[in-house]
Structures are given as structure tokens and as C-alpha cells.
C-alpha positions in Angstrom: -27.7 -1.0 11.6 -31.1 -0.3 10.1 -32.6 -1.9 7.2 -31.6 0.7 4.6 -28.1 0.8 5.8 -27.7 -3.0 5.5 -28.7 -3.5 2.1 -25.9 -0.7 1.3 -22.8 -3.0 2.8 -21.3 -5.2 0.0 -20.8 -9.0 0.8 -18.8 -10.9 -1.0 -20.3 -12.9 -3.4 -19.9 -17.0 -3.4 -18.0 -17.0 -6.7 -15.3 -15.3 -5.0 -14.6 -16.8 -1.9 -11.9 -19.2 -3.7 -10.3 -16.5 -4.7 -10.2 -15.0 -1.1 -8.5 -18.3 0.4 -4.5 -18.1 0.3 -2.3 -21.2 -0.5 1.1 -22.4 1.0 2.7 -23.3 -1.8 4.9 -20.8 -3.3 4.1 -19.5 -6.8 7.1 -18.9 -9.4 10.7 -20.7 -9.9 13.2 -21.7 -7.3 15.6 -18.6 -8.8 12.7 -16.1 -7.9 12.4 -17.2 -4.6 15.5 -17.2 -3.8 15.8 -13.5 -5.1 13.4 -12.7 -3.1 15.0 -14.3 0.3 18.1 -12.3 -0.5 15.6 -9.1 -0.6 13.7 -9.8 2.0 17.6 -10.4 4.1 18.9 -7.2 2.7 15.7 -5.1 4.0 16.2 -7.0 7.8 19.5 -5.6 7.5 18.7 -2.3 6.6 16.4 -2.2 9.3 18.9 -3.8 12.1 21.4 -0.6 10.6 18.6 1.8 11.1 17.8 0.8 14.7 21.7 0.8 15.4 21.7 4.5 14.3 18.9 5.5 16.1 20.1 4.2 19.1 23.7 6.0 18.1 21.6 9.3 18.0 19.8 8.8 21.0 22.9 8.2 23.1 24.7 11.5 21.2 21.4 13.1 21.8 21.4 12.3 26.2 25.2 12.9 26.2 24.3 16.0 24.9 21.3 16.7 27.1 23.3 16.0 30.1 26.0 18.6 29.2 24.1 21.1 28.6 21.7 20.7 31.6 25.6 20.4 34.2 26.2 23.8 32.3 23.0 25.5 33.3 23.4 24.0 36.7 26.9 25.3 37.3 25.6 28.5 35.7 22.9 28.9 37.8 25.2 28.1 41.1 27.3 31.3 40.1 24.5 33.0 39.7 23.2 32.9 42.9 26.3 33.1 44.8 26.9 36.7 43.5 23.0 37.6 44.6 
């Protein structure tokens, strides 16, 4: 970087930095939290769902993949026994 181009980066300024640093300690009552736990359980198992149906299309999708390529197979075996 050249001179002009580092006076043009912002930095951030000492007064903030405390804002900047996170805490451990959770903010809000016990009820909230434990909302939030159930939410947080209820998207893992949305998630666990979604990869089970993706994985249920992909096997549909190979099974059907591997019909379709024995058809062309047989198809191209009578072909070229009547050539």
C-alpha cells in the first residue's frame, strides 16, 4: 500500500475496542435461553431431515441412472446384432 491509500483504510478507534470484545456470559433470562436451545434443536433437526432426503434423492436418482444406462446397453446390443 502507498501512502495515499493508507490514510483511506478506517481503523478502529480506541473507544471502541470494548465494544469489539465478546463475553461468555449469556445475556437475557433463563426462559429465553432456553427458547432459544429448543430453536437452535429444532433447526439441527431440520437440517439432519434435510440431509436424510438428500441422500433419499441421490439413491432414487443412481437407481435411476443405473436403469436407464442397462436399457441403453441392452439397446445398443440389439442394435448391433441386426447390423
Amino acid at each position: 500500500m502507498n501512502s495515499r491509500t493508507q490514510d483511506k483504510v478506517p481503523h478502529a478507534a480506541p473507544d471502541h475496542i470494548d465494544e469489539l470484545i465478546f463475553t461468555a456470559i449469556p445475556k437475557g433470562t433463563k426462559a429465553m435461553l432456553i427458547y432459544e436451545d429448543l430453536a437452535r434443536e429444532r433447526r439441527r433437526e431440520a437440517e439432519r431431515v434435510a440431509q436424510h432426503a438428500r441422500l433419499v434423492r441421490q439413491l432414487s436418482a443412481v437407481r435411476r441412472w443405473e436403469r436407464i444406462s442397462d436399457w441403453a446397453s441392452r439397446r445398443a446390443q440389439r442394435a448391433s446384432d441386426l447390423i
